[in-house]
Structures are given as C-alpha cells and as structure tokens.
PDB file of N, H, CA, C and O in Angstrom:
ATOM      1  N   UNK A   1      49.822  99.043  99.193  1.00  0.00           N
ATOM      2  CA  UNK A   1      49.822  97.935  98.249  1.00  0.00           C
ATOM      3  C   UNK A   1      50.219  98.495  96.893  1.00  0.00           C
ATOM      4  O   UNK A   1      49.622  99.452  96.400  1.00  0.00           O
ATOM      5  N   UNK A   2      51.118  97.956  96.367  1.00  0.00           N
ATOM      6  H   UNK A   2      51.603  97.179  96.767  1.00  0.00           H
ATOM      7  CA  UNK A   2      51.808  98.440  95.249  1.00  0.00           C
ATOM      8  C   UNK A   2      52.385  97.193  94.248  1.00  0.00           C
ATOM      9  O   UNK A   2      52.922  96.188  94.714  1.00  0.00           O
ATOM     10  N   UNK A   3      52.238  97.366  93.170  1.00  0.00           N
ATOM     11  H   UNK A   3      51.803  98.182  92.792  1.00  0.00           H
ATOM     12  CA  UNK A   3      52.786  96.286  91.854  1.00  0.00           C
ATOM     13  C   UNK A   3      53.945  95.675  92.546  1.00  0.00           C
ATOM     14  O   UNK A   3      54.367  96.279  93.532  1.00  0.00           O
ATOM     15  N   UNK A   4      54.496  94.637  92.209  1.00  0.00           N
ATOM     16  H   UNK A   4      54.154  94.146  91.407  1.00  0.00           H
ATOM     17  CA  UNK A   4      56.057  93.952  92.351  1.00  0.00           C
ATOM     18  C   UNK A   4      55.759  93.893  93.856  1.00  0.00           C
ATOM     19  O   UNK A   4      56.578  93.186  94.443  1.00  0.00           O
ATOM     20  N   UNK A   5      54.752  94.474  94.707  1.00  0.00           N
ATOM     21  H   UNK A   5      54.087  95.048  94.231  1.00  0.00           H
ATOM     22  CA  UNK A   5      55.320  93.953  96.257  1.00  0.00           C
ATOM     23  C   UNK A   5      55.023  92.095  96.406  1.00  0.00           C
ATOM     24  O   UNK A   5      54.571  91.448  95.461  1.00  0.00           O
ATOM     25  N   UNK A   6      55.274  91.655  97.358  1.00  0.00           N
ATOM     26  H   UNK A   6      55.641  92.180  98.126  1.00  0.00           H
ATOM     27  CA  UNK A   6      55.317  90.576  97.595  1.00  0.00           C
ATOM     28  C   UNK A   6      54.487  90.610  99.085  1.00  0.00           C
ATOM     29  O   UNK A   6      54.633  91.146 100.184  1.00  0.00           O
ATOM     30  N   UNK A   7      53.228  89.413  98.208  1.00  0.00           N
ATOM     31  H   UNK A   7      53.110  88.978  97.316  1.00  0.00           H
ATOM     32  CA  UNK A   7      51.838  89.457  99.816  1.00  0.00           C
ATOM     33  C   UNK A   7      51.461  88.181 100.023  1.00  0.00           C
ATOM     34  O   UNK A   7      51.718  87.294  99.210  1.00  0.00           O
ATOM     35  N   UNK A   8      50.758  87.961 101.239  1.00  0.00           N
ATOM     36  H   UNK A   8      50.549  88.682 101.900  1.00  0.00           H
ATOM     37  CA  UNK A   8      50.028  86.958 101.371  1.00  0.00           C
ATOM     38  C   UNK A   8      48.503  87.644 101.773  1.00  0.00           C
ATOM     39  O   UNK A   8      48.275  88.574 102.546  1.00  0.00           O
ATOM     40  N   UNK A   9      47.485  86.775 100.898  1.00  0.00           N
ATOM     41  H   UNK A   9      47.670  86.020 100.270  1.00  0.00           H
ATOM     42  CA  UNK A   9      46.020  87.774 100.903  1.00  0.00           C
ATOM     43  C   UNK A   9      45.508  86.441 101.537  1.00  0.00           C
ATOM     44  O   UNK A   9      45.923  85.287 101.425  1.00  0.00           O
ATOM     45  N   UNK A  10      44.601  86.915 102.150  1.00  0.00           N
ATOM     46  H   UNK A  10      44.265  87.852 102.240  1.00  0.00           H
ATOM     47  CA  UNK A  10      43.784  85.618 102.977  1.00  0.00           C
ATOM     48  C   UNK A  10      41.794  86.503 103.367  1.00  0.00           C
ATOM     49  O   UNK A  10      41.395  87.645 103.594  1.00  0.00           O
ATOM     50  N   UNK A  11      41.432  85.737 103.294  1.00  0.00           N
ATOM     51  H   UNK A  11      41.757  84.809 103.109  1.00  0.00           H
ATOM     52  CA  UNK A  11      39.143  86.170 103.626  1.00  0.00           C
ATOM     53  C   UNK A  11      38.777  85.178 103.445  1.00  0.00           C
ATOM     54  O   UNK A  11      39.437  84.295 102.899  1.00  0.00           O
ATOM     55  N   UNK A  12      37.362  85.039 103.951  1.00  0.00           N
ATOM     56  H   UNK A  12      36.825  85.757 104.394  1.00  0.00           H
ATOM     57  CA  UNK A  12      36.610  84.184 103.381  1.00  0.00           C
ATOM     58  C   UNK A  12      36.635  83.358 102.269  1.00  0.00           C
ATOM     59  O   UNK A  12      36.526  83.833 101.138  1.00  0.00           O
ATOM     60  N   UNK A  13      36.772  82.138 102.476  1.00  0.00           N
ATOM     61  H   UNK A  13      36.860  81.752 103.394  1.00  0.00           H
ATOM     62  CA  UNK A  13      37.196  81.743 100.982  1.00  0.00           C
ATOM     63  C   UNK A  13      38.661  82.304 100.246  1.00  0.00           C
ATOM     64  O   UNK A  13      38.722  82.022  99.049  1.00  0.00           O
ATOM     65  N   UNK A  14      39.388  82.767 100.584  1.00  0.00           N
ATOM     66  H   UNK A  14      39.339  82.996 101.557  1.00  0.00           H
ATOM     67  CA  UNK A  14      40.049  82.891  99.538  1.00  0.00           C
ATOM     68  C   UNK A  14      41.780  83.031 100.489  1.00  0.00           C
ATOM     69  O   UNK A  14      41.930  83.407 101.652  1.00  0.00           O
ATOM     70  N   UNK A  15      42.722  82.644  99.633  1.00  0.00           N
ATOM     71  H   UNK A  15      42.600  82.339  98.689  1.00  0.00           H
ATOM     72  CA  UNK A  15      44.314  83.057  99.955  1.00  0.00           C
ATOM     73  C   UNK A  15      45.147  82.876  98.756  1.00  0.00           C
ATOM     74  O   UNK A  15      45.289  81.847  98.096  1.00  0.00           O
ATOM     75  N   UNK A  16      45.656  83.989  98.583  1.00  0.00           N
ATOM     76  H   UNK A  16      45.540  84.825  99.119  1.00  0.00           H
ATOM     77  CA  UNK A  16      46.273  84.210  97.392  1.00  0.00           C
ATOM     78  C   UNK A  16      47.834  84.804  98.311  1.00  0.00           C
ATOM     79  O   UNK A  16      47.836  85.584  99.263  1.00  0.00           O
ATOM     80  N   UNK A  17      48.934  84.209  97.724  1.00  0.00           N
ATOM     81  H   UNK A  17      48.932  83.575  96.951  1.00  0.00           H
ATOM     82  CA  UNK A  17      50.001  84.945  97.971  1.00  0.00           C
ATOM     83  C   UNK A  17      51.376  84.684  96.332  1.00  0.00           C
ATOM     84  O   UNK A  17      51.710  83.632  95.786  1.00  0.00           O
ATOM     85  N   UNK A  18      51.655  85.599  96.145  1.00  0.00           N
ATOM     86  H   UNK A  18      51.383  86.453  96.589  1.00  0.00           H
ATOM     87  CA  UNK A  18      52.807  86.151  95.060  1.00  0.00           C
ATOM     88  C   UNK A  18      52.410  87.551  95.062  1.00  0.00           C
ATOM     89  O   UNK A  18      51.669  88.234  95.770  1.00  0.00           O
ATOM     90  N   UNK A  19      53.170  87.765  94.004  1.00  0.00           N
ATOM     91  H   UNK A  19      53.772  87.210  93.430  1.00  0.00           H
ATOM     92  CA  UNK A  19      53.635  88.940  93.881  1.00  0.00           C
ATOM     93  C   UNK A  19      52.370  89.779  92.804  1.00  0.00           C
ATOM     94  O   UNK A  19      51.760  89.288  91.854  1.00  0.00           O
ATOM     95  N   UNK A  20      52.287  91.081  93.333  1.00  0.00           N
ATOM     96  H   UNK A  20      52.783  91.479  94.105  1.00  0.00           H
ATOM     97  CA  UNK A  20      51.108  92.186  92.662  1.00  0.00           C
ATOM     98  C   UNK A  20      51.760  92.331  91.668  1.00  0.00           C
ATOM     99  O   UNK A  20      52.929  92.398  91.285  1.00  0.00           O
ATOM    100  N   UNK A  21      50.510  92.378  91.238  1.00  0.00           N
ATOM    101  H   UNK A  21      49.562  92.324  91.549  1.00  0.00           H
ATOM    102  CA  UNK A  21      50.404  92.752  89.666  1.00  0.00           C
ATOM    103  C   UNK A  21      50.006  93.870  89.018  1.00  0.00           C
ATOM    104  O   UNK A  21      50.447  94.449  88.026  1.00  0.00           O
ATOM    105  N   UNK A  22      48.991  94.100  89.833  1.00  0.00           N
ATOM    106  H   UNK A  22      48.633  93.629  90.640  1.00  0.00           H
ATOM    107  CA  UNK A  22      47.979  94.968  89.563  1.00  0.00           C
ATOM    108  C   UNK A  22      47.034  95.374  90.687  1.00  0.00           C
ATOM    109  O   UNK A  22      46.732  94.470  91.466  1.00  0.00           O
ATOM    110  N   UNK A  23      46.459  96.715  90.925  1.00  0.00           N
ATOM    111  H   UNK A  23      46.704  97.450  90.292  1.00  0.00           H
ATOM    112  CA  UNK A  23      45.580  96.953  92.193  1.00  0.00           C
ATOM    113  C   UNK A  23      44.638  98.146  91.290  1.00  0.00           C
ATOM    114  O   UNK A  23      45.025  99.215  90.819  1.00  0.00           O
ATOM    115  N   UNK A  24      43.047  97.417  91.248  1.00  0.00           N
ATOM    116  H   UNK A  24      42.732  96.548  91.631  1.00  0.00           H
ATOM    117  CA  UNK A  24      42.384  98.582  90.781  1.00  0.00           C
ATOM    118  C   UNK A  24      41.126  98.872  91.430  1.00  0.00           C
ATOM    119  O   UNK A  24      40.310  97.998  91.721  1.00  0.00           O
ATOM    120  N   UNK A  25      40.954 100.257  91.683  1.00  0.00           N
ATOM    121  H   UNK A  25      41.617 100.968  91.447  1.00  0.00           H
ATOM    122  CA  UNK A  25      39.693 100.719  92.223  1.00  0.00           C
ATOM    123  C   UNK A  25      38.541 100.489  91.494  1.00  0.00           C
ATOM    124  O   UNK A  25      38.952 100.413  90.336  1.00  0.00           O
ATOM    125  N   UNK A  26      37.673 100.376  91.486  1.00  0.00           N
ATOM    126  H   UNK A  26      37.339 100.438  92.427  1.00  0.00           H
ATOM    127  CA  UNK A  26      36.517 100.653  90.717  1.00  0.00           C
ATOM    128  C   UNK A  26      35.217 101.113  91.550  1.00  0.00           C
ATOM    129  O   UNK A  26      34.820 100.609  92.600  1.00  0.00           O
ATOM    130  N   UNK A  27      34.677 102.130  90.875  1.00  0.00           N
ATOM    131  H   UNK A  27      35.000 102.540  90.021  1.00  0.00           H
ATOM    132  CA  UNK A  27      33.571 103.468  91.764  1.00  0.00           C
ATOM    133  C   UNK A  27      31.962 102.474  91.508  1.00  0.00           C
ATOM    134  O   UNK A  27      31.258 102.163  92.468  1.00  0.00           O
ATOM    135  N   UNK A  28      31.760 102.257  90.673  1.00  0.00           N
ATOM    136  H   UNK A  28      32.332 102.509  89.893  1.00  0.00           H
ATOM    137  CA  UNK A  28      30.270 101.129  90.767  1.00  0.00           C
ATOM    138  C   UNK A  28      30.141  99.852  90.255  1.00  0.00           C
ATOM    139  O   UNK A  28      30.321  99.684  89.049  1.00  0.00           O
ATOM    140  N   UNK A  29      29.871  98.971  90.940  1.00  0.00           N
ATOM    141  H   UNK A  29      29.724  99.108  91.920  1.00  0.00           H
ATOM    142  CA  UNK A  29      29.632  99.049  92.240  1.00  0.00           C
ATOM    143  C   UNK A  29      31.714  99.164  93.114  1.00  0.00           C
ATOM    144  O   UNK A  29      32.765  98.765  92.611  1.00  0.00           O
ATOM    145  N   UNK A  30      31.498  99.796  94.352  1.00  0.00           N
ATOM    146  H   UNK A  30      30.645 100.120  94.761  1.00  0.00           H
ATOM    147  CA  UNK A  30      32.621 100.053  95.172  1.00  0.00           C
ATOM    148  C   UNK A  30      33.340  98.943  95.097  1.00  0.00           C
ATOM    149  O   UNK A  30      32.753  97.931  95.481  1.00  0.00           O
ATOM    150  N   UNK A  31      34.467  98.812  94.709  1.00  0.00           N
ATOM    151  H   UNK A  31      34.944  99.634  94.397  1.00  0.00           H
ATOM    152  CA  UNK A  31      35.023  97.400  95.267  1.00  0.00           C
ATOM    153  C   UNK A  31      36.798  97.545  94.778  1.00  0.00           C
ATOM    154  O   UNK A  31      36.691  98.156  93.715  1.00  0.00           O
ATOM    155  N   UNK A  32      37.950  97.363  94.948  1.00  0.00           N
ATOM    156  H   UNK A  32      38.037  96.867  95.811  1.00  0.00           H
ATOM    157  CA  UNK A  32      39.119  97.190  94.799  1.00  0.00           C
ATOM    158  C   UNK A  32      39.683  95.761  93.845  1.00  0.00           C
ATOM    159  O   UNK A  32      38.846  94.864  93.935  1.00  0.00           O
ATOM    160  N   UNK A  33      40.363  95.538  93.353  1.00  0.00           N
ATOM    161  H   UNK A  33      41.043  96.267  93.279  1.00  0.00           H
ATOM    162  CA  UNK A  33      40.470  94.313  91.818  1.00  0.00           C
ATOM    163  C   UNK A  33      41.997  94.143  92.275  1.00  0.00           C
ATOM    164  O   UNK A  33      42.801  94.976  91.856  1.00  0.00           O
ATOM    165  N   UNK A  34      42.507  92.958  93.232  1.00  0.00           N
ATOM    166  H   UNK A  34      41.854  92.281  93.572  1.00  0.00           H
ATOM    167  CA  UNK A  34      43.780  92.961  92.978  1.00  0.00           C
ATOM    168  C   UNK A  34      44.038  91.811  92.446  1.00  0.00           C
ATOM    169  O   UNK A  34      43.399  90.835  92.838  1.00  0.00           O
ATOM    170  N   UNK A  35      45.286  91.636  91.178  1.00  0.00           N
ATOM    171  H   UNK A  35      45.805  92.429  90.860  1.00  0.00           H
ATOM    172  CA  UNK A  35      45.796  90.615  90.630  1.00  0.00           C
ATOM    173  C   UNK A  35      47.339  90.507  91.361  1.00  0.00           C
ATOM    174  O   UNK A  35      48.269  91.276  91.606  1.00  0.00           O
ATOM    175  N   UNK A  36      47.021  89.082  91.549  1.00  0.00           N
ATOM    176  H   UNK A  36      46.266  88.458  91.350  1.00  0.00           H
ATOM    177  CA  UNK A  36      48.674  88.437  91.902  1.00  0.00           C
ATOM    178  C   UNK A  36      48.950  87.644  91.316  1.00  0.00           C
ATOM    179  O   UNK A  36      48.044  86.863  91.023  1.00  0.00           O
ATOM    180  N   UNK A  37      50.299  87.364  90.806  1.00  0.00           N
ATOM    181  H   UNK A  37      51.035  87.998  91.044  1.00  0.00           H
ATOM    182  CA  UNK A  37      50.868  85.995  90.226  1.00  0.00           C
ATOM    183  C   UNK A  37      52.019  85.148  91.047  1.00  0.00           C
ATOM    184  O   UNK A  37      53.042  85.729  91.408  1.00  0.00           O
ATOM    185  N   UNK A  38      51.818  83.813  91.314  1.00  0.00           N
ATOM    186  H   UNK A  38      50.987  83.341  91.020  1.00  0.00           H
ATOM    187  CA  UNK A  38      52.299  82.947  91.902  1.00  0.00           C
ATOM    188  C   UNK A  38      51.712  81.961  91.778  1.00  0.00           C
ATOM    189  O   UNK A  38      50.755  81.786  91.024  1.00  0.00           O
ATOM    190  N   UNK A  39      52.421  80.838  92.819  1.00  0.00           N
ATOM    191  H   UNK A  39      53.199  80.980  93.432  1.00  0.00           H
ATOM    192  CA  UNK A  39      51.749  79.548  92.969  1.00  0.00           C
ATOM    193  C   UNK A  39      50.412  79.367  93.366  1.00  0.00           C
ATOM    194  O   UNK A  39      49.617  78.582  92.849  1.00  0.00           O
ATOM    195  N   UNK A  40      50.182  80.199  94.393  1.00  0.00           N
ATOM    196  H   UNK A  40      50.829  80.836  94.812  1.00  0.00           H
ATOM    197  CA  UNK A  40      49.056  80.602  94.814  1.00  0.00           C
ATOM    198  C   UNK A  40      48.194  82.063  94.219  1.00  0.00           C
ATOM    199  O   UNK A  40      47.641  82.823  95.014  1.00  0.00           O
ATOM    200  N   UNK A  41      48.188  82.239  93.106  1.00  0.00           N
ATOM    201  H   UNK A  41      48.637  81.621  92.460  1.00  0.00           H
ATOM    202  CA  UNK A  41      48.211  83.696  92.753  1.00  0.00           C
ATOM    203  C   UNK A  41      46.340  83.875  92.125  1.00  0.00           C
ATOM    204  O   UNK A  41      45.445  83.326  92.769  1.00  0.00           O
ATOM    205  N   UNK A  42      46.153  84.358  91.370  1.00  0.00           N
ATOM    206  H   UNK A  42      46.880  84.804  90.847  1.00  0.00           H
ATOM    207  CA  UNK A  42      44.823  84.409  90.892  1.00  0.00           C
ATOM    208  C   UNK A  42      44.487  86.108  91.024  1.00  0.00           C
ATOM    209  O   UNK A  42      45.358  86.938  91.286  1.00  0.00           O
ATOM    210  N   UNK A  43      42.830  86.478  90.751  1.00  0.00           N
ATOM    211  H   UNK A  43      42.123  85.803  90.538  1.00  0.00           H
ATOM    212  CA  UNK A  43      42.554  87.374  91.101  1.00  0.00           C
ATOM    213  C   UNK A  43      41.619  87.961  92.050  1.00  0.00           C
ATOM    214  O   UNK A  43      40.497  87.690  91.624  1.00  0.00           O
ATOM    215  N   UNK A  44      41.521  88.710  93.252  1.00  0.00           N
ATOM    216  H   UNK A  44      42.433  88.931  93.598  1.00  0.00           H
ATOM    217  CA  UNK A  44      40.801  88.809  94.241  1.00  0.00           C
ATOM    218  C   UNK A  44      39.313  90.180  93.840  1.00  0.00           C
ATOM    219  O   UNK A  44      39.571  91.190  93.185  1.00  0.00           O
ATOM    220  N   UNK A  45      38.809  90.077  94.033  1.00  0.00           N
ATOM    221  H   UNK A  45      38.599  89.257  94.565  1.00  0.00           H
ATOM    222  CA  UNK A  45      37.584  90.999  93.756  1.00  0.00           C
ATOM    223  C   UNK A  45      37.032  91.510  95.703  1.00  0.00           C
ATOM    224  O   UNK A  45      36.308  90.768  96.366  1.00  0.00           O
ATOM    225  N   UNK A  46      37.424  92.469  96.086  1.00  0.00           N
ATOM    226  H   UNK A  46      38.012  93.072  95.547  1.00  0.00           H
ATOM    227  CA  UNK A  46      36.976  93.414  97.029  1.00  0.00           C
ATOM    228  C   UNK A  46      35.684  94.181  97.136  1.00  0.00           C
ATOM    229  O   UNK A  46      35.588  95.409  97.149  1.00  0.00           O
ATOM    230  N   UNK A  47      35.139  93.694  97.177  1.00  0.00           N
ATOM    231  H   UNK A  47      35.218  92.697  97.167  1.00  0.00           H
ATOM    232  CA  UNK A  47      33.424  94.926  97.619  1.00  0.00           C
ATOM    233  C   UNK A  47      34.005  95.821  99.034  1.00  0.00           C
ATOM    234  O   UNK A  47      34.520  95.512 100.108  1.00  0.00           O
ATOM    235  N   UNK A  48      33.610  97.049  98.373  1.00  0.00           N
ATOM    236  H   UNK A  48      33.192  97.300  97.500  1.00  0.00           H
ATOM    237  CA  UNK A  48      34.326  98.215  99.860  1.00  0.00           C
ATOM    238  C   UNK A  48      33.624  97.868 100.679  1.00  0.00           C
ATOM    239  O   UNK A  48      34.179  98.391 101.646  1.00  0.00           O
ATOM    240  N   UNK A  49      32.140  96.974 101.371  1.00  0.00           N
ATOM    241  H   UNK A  49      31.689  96.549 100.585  1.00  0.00           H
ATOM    242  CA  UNK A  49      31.806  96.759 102.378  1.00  0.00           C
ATOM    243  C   UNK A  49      31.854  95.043 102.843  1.00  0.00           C
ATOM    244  O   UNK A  49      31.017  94.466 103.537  1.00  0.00           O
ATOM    245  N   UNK A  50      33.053  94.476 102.249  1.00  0.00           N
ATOM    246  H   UNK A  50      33.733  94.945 101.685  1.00  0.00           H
ATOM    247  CA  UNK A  50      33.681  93.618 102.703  1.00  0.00           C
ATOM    248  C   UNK A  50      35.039  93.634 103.225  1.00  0.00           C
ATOM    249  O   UNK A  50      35.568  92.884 104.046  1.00  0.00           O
ATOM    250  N   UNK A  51      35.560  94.757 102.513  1.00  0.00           N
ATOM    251  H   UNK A  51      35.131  95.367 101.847  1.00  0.00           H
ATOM    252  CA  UNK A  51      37.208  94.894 102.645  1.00  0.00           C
ATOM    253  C   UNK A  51      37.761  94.688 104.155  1.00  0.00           C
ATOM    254  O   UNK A  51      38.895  94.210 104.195  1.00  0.00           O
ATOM    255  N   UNK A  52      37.288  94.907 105.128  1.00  0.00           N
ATOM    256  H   UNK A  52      36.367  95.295 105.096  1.00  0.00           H
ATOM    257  CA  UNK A  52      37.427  94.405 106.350  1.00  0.00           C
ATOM    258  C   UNK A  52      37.729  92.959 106.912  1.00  0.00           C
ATOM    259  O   UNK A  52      38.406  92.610 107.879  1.00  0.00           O
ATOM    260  N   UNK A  53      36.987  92.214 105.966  1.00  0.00           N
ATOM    261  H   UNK A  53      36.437  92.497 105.181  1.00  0.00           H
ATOM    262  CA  UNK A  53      37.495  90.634 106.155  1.00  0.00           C
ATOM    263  C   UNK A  53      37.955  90.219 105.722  1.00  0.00           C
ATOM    264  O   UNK A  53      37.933  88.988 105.693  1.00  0.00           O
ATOM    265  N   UNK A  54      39.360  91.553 104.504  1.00  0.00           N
ATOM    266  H   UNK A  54      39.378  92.553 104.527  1.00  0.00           H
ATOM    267  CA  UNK A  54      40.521  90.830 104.058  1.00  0.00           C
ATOM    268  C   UNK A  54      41.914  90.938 104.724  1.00  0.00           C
ATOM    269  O   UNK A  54      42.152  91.993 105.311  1.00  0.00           O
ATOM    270  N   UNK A  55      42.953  89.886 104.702  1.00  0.00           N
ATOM    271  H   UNK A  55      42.760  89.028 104.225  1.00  0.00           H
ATOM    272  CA  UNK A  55      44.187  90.379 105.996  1.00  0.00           C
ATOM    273  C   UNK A  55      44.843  90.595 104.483  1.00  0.00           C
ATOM    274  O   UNK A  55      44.306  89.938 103.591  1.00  0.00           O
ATOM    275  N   UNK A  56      45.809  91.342 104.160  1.00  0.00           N
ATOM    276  H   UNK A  56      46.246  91.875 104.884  1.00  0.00           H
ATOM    277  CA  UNK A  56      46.621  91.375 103.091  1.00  0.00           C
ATOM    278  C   UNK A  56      47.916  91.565 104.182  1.00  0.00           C
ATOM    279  O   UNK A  56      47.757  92.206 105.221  1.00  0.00           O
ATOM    280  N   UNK A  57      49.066  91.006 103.866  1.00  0.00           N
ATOM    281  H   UNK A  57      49.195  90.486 103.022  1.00  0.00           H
ATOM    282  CA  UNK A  57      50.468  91.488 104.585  1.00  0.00           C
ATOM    283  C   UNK A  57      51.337  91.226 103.510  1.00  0.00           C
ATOM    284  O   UNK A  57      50.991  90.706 102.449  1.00  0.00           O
ATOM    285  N   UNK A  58      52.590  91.635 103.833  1.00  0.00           N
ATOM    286  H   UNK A  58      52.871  92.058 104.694  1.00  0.00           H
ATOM    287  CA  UNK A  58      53.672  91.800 102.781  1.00  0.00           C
ATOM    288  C   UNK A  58      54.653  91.048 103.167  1.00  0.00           C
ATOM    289  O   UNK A  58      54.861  91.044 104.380  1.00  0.00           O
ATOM    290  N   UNK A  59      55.248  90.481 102.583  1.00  0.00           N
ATOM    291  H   UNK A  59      55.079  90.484 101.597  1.00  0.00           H
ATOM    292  CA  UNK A  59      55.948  88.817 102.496  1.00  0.00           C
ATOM    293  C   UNK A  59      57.494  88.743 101.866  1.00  0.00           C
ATOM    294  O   UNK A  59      57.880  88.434 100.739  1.00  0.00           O
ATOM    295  N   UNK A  60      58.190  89.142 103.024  1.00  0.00           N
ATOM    296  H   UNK A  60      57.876  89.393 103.939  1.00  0.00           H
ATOM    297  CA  UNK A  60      59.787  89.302 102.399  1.00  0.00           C
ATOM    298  C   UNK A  60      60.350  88.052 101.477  1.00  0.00           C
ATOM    299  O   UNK A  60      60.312  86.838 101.678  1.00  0.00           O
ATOM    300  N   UNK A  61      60.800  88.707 100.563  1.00  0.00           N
ATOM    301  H   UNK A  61      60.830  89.693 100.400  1.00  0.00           H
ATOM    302  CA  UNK A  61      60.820  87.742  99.428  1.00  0.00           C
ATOM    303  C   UNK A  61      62.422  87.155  99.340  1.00  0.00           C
ATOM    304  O   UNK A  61      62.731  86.330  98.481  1.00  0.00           O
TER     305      UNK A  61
END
C-alpha cells in the first residue's frame, strides 16, 4: 500500500475506495491511519488486532 495507488477498502462498517493519500503506522495504541480521497474516500483508522477484517485491493484506474 503506497500513496497515489488506487484501492477499494471495505470491514465492518466501512468502504472507502480512491486513491491513497497517506498510510501511517502508529506504535500506541497499535493501529495503521490510512487516508483516501475520492467519491468514496475519507479516513480509515486500523487497530493491529482488527486488521484482519479489512479487504484492501488495488483498483486499476
């Protein structure tokens, strides 16, 4: 997962698809911060012991 790629994010509650913006780790509490912008875009918040019930794929643009 990298800036400028092009995704569709989908979990519980949530589906976000455009293009990354931004992908950030953060150590406490564990969790990953990705921003997308699009129609569907917004920002997703990851807890490392959820990350499993997110599908992220990459979306030829």
């Amino acid at each position: 997962l990298y800036p400028g790629a092009r995704v569709a994010i989908s979990g519980p509650g949530i589906t976000l698809q455009g293009r990354v913006e931004g992908v950030f780790r953060v150590d406490r509490p564990a969790q990953t911060r990705i921003t997308v912008w699009g129609q569907l875009g917004g920002t997703i918040i990851i807890p490392a012991d959820m990350a499993h019930l997110v599908t992220i794929t990459e979306v030829e643009s």
